[in-house]
SERO-4910 file (N, C-alpha, C, O; in steps of 0.05 Angstrom, whole numbers):
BEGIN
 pado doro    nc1    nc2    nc3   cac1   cac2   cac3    cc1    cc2    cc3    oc1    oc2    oc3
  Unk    A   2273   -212   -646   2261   -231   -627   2264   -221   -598   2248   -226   -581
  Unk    A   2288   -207   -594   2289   -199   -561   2266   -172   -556   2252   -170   -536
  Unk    A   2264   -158   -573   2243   -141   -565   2212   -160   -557   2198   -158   -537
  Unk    A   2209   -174   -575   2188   -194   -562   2194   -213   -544   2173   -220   -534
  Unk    A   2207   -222   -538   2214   -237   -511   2215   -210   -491   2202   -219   -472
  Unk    A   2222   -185   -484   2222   -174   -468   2190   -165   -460   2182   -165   -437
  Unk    A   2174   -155   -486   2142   -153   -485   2130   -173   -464   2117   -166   -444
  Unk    A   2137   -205   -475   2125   -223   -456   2131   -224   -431   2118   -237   -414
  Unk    A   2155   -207   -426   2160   -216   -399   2152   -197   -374   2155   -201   -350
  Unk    A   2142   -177   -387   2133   -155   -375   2101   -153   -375   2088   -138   -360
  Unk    A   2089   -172   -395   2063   -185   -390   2060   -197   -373   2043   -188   -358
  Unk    A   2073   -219   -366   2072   -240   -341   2079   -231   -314   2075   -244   -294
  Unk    A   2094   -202   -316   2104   -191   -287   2075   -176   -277   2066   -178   -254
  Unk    A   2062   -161   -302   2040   -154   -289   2017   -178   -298   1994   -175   -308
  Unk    A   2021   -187   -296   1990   -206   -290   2003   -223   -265   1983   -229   -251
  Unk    A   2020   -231   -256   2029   -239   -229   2023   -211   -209   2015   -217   -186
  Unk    A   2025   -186   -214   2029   -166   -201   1988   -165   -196   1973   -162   -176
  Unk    A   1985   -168   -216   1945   -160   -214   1940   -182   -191   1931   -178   -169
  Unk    A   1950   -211   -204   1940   -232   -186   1930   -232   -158   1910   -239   -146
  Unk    A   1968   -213   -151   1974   -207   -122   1949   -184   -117   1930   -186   -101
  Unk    A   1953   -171   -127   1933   -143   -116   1906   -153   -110   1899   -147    -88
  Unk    A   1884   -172   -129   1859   -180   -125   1867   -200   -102   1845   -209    -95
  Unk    A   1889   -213    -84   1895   -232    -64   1890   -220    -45   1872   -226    -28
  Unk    A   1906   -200    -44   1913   -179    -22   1881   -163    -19   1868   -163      2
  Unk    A   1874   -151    -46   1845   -132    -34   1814   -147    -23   1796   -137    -10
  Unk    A   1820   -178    -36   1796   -193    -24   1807   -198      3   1792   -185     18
  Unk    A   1821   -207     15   1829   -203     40   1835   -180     61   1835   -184     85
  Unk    A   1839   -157     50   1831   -128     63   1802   -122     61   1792   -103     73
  Unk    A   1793   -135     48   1761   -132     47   1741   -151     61   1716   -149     64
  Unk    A   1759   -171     71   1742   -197     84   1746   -186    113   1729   -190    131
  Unk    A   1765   -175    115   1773   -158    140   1760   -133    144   1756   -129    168
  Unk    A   1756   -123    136   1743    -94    129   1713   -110    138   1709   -109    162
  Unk    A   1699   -120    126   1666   -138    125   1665   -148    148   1641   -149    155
  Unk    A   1684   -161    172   1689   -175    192   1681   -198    192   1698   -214    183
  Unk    A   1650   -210    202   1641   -233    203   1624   -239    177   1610   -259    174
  Unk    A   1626   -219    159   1604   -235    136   1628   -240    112   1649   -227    106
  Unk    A   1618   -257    105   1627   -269     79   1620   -296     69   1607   -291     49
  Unk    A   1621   -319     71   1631   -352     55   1604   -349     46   1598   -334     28
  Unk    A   1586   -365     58   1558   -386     42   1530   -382     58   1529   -382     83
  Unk    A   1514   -379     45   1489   -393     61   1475   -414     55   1451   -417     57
  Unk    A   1500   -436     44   1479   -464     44   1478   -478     83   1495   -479    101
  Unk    A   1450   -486     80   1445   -495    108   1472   -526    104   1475   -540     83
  Unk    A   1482   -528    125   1503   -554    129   1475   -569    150   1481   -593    147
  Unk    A   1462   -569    159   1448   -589    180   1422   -582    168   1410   -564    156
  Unk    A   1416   -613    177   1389   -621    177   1370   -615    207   1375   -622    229
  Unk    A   1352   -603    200   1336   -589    228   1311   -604    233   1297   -601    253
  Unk    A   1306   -623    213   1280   -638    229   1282   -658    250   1261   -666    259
  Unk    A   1307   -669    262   1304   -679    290   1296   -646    312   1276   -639    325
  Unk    A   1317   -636    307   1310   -612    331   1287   -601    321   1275   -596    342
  Unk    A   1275   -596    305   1244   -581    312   1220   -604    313   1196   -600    308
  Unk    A   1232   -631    321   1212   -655    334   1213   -651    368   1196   -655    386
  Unk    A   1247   -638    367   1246   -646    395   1236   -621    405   1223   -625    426
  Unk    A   1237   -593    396   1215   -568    394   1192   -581    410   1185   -576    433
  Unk    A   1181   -600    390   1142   -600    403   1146   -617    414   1125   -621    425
  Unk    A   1165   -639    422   1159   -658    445   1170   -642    474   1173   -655    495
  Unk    A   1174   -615    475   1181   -600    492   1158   -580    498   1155   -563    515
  Unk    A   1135   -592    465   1114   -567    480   1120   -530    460   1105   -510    459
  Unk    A   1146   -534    448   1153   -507    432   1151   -513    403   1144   -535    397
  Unk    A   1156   -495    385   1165   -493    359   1171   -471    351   1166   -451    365
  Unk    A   1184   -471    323   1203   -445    316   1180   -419    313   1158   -420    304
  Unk    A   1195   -396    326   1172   -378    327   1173   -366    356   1181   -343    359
  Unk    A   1165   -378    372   1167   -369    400   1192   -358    410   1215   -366    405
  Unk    A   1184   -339    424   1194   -311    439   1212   -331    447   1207   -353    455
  Unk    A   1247   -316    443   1266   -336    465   1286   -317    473   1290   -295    461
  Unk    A   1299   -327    497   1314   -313    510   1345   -326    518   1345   -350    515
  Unk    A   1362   -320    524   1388   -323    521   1394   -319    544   1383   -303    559
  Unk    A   1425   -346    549   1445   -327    577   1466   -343    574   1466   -365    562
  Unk    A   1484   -332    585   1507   -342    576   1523   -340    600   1523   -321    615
  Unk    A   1535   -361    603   1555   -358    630   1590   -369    626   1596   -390    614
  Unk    A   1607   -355    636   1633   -345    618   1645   -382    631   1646   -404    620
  Unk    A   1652   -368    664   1666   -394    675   1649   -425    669   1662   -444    661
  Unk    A   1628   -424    672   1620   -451    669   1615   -458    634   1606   -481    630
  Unk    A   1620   -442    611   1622   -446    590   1591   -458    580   1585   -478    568
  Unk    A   1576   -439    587   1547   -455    583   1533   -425    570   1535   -400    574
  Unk    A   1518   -444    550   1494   -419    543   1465   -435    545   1461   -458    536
  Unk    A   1443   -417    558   1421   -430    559   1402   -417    536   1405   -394    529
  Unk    A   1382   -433    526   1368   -430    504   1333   -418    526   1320   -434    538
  Unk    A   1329   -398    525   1299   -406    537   1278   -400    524   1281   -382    507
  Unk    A   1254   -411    526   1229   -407    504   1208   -405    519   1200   -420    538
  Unk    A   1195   -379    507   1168   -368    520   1142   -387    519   1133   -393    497
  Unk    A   1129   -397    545   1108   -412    552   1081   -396    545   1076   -372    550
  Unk    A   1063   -418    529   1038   -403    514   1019   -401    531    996   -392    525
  Unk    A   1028   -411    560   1007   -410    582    997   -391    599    975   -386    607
  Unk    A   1026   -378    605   1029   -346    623   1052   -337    619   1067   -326    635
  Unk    A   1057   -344    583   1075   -328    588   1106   -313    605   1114   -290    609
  Unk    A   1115   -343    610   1142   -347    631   1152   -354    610   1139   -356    589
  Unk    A   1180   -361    611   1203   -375    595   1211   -401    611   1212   -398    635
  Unk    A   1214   -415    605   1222   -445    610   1251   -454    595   1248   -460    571
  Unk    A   1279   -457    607   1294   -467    603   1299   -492    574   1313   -512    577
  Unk    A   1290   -488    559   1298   -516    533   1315   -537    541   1312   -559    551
  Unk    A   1344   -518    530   1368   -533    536   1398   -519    542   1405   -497    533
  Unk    A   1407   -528    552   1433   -516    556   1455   -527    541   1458   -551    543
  Unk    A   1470   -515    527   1499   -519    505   1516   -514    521   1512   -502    542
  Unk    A   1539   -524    514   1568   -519    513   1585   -499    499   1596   -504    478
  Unk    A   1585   -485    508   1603   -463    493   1636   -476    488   1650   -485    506
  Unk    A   1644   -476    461   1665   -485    458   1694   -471    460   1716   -481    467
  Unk    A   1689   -446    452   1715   -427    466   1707   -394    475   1683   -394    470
  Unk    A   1713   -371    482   1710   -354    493   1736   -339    492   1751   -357    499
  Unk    A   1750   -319    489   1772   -300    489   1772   -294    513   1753   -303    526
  Unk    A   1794   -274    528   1796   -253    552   1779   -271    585   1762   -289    590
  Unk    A   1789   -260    594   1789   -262    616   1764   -259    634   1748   -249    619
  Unk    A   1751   -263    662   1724   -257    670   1727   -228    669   1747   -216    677
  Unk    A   1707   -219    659   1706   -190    659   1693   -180    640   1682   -196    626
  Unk    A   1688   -151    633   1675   -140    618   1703   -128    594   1727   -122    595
  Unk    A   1681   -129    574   1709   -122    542   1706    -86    549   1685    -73    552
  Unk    A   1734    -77    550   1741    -51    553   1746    -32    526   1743     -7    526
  Unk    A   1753    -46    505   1770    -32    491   1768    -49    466   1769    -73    468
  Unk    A   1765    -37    437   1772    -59    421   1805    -66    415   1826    -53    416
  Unk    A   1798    -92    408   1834   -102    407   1840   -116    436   1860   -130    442
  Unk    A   1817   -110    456   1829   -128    474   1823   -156    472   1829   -170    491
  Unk    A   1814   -168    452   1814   -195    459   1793   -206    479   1791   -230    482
  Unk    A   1777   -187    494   1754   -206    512   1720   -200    495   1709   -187    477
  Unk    A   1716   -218    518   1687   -228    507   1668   -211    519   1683   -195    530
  Unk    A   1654   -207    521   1632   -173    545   1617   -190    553   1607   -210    541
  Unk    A   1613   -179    583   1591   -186    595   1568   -156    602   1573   -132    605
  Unk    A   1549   -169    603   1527   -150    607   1498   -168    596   1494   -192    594
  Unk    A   1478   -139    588   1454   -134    576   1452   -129    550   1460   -108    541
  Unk    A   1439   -155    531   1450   -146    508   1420   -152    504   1406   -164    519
  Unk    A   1412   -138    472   1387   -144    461   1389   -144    424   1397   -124    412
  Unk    A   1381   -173    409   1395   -173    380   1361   -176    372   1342   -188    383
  Unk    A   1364   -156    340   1345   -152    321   1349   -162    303   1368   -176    307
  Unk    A   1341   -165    279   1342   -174    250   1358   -162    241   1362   -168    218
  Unk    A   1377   -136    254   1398   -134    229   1418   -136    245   1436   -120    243
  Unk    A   1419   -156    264   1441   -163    282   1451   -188    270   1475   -194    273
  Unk    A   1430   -206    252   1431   -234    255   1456   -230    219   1454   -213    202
  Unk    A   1473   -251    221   1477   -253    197   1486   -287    190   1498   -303    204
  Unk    A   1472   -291    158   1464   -317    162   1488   -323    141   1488   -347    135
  Unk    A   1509   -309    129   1532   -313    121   1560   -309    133   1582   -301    125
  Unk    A   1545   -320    162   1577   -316    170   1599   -335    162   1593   -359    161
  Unk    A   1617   -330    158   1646   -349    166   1646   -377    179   1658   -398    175
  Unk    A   1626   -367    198   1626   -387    219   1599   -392    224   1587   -389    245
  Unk    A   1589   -402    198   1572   -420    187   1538   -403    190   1521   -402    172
  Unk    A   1537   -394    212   1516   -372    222   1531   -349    251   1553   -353    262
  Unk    A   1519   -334    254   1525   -313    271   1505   -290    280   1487   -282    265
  Unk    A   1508   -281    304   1487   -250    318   1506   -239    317   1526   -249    308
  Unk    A   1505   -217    326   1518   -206    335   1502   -191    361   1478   -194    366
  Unk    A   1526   -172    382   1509   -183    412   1504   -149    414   1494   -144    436
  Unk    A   1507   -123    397   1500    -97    397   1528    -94    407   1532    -74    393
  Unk    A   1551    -97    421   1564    -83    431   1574    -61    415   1571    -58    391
  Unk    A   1587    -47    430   1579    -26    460   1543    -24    456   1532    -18    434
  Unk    A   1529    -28    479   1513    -22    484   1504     10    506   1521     25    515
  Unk    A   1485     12    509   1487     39    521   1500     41    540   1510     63    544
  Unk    A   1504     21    556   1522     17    584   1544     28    585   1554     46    599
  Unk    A   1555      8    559   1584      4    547   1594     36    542   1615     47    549
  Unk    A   1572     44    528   1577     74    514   1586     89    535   1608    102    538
  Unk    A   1566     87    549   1576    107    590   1599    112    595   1610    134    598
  Unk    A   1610     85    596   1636     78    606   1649     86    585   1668     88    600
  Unk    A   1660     93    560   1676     92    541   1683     67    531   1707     64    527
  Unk    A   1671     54    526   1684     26    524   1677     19    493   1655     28    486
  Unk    A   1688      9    477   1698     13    448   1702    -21    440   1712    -38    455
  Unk    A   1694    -26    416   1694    -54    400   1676    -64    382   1653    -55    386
  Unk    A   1677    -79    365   1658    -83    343   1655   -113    336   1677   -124    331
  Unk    A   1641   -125    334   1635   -155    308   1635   -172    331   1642   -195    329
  Unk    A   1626   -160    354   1621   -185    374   1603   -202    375   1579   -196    375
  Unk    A   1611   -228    375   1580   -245    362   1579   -275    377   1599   -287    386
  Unk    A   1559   -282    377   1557   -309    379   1555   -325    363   1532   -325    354
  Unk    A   1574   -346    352   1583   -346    330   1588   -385    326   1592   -396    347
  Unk    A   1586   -400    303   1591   -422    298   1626   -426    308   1639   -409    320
  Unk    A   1634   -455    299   1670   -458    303   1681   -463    331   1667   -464    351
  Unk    A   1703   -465    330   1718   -456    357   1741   -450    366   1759   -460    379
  Unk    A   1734   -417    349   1758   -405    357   1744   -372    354   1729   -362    338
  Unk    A   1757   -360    378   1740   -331    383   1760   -312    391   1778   -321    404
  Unk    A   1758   -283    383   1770   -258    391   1756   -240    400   1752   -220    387
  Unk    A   1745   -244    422   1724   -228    437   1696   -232    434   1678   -217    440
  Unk    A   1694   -259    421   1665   -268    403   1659   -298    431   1676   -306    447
  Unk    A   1641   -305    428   1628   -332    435   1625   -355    414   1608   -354    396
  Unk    A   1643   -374    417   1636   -387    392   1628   -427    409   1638   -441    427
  Unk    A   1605   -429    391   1595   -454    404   1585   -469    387   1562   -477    386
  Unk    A   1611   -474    364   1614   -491    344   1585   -497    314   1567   -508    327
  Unk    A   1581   -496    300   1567   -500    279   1543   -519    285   1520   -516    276
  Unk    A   1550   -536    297   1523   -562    300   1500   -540    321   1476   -538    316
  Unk    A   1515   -527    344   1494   -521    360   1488   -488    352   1467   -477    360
  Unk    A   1507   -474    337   1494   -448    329   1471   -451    308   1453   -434    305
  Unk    A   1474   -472    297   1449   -473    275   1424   -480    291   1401   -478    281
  Unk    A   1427   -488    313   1401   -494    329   1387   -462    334   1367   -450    325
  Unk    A   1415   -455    358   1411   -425    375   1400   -403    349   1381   -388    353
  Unk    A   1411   -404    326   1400   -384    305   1372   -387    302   1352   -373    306
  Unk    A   1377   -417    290   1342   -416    286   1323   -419    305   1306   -436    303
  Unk    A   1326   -403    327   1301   -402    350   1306   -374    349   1283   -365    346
  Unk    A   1321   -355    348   1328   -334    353   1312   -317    327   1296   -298    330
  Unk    A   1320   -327    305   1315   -312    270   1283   -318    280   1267   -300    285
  Unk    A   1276   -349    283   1250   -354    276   1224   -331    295   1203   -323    287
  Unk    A   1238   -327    324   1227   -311    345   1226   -286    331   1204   -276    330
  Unk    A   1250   -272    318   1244   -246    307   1231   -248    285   1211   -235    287
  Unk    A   1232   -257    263   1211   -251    245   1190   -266    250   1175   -271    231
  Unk    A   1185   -274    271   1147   -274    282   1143   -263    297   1125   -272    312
  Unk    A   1157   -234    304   1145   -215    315   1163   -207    334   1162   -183    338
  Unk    A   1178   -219    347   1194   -218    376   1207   -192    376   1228   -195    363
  Unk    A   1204   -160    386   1213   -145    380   1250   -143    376   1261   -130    359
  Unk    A   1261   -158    394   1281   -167    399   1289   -188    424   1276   -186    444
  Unk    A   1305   -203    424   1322   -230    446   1340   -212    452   1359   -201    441
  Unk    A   1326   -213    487   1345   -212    504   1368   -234    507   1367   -259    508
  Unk    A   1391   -214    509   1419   -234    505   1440   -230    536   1457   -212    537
  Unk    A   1437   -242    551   1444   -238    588   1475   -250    585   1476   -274    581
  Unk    A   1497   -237    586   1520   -251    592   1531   -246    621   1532   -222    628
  Unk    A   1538   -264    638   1547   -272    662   1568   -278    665   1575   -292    646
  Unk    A   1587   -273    683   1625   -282    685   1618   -318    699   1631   -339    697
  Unk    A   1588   -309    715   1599   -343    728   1559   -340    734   1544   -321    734
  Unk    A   1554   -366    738   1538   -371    762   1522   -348    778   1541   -333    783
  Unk    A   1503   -337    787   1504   -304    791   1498   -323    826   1474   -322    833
  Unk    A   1512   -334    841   1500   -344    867   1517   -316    889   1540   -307    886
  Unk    A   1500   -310    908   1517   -312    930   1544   -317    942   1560   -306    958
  Unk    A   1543   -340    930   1581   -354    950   1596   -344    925   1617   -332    928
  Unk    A   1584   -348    894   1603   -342    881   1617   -314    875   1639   -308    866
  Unk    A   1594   -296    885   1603   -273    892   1629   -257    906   1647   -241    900
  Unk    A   1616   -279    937   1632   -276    959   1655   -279    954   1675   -266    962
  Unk    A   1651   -304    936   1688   -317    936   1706   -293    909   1729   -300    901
  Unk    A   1695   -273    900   1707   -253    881   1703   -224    897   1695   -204    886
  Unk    A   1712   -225    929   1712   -202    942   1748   -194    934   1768   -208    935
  Unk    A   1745   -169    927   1775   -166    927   1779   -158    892   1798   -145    882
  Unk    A   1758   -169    879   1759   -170    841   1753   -140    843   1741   -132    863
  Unk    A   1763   -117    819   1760    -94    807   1738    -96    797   1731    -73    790
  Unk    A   1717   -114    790   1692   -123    785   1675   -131    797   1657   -145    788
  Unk    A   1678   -123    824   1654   -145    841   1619   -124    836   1596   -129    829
  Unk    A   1636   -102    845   1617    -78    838   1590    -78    807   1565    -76    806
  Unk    A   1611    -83    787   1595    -88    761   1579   -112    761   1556   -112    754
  Unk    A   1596   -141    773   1568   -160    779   1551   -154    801   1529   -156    790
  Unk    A   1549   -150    820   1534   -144    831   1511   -132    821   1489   -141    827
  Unk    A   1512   -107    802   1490    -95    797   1488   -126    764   1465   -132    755
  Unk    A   1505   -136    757   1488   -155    732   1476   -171    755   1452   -172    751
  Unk    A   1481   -181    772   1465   -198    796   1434   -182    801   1415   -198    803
  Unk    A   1429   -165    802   1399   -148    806   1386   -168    774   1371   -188    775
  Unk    A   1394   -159    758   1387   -164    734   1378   -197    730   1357   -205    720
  Unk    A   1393   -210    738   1395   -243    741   1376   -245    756   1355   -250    744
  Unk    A   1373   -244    785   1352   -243    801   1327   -234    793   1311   -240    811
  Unk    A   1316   -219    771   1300   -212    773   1279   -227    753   1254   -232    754
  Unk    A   1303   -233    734   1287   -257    719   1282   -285    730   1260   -296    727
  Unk    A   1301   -296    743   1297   -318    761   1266   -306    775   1251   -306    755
  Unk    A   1255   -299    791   1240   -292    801   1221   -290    789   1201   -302    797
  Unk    A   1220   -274    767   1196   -263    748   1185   -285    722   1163   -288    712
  Unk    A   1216   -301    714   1215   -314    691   1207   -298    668   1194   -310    650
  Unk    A   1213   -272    665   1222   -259    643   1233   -235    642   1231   -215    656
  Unk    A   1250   -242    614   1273   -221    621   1261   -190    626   1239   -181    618
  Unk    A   1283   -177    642   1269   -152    644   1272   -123    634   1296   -119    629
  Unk    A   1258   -105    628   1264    -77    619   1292    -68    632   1292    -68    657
  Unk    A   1317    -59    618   1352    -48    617   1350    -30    609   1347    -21    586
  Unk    A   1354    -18    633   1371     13    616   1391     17    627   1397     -1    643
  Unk    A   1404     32    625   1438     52    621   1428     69    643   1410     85    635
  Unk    A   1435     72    677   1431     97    683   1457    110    697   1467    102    718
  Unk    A   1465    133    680   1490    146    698   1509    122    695   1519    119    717
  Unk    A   1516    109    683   1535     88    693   1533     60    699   1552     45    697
  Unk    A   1498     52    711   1495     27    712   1472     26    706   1453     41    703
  Unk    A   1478    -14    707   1447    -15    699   1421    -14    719   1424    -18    743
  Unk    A   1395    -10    706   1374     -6    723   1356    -19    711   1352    -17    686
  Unk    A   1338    -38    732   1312    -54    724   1285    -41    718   1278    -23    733
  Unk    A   1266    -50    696   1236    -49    719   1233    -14    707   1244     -1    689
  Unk    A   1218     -9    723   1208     22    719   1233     40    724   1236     62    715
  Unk    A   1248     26    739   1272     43    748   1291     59    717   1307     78    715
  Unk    A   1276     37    696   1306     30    672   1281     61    656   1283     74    635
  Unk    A   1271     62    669   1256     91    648   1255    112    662   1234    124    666
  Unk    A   1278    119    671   1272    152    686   1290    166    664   1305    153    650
  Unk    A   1287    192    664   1301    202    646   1325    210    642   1329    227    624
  Unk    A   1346    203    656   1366    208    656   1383    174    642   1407    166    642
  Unk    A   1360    164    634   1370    121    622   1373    121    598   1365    138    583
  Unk    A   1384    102    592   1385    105    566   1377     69    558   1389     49    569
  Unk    A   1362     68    545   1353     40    542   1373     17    522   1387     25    503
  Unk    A   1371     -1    527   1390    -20    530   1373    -37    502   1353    -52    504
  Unk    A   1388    -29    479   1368    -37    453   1376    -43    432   1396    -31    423
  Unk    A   1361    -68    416   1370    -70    393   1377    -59    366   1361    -43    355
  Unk    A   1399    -67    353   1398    -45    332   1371    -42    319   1359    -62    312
  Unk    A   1361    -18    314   1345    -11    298   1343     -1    264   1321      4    254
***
């Protein structure tokens, strides 16, 4: 009998031992995958918001555009007008948390959120994220690349809790997704995605004389201004180091500012 009592007991050490191993490798693998994994059952119901779509004059489909602003914790939704073709403000969210500090993400592992020129395609979007839906924002973008600057799985993301990501909780990412998904697969080559440390004004400038960054907003300030003005976002490129608008963003030494392809 002890030879069989010892058999069993060395059965049960490895099937506790397998247990552990399939624990451990789905979790090096959920990590490994970053932001995809749980479900894609829809959690919300979307027919109030695509009522309030056409009592605004929009519906899912139209060209939209993005901005995001760090200090005031706001992201604006905007949607292309069938009249000439401007963008018109929707609505503005609350961003519920944000990582790092005002500034641009340097490095991966640092913990911040990037600001810049971002532009997301259809294989940016992922509709099993973690956090209920998710983009992701291209970083490093060509800019980013210039500079050396290094990081991955940056996204705008459901929940609220972020490591270099934007997260603005599940009720309002399921909105922001579906204007975004619905714009690209009806054509939208890609959504421009504008992130800002603050406000792009003048005084707020002024009052960040002295920042190791005044230099980098300033030139995202060209960029801000130009849509304000124009009401649509504009041609980005990478030149030498910064960014450039407009015809400027295609000389040959740019590198265009683009969604994954």
């Amino acid at each position: 009998m002890r030879p069989r009592r010892h058999h069993l007991g060395m059965v049960v050490v490895l099937v506790v031992f397998t247990v552990a191993a399939i624990v451990v490798g789905h979790s090096l693998l959920s990590q490994w995958r970053g932001d995809r994994t749980i479900t894609t059952e829809r959690q919300f119901d979307r027919t109030e918001f695509l009522a309030e779509l056409e009592a605004a004059g929009f519906a899912l489909g139209d060209a939209a555009h993005v901005r995001i602003y760090k200090r005031e914790h706001k992201l604006e939704l905007w949607l292309k007008r069938a009249a000439d073709g401007g963008y018109t403000l929707f609505r503005d969210y609350d961003i519920c948390t944000f990582s790092g500090q005002l500034g641009p993400k340097l490095k991966e592992g640092d913990k911040q959120s990037p600001e810049g020129f971002y532009r997301v395609g259809l294989k940016q979007l992922n509709p099993n994220s973690r956090h209920h839906l998710s983009f992701n924002l291209g970083f490093p973008n060509a800019f980013d690349r210039q500079h050396g600057r290094t990081g991955s799985a940056l996204m705008v993301h459901g929940g609220c809790s972020s490591v270099g990501c934007y997260a603005i909780t599940d009720a309002i990412v399921d909105e922001v997704y579906a204007v975004v998904e619905a714009a690209l697969e009806r054509g939208q080559d890609a959504v421009d995605v504008h992130v800002f440390p603050f406000r792009m004004t003048a005084m707020s400038l002024a009052a960040e004389i002295g920042s190791p960054w005044l230099s980098f907003w300033r030139n995202l300030k060209i960029g801000h201004d130009l849509f304000e003005a124009a009401g649509v976002p504009p041609k980005v490129g990478a030149c030498g180091g910064e960014y450039r608008f407009g015809e400027d963003a295609e000389e040959a030494e740019c590198a265009a500012i683009a969604a994954w392809s």
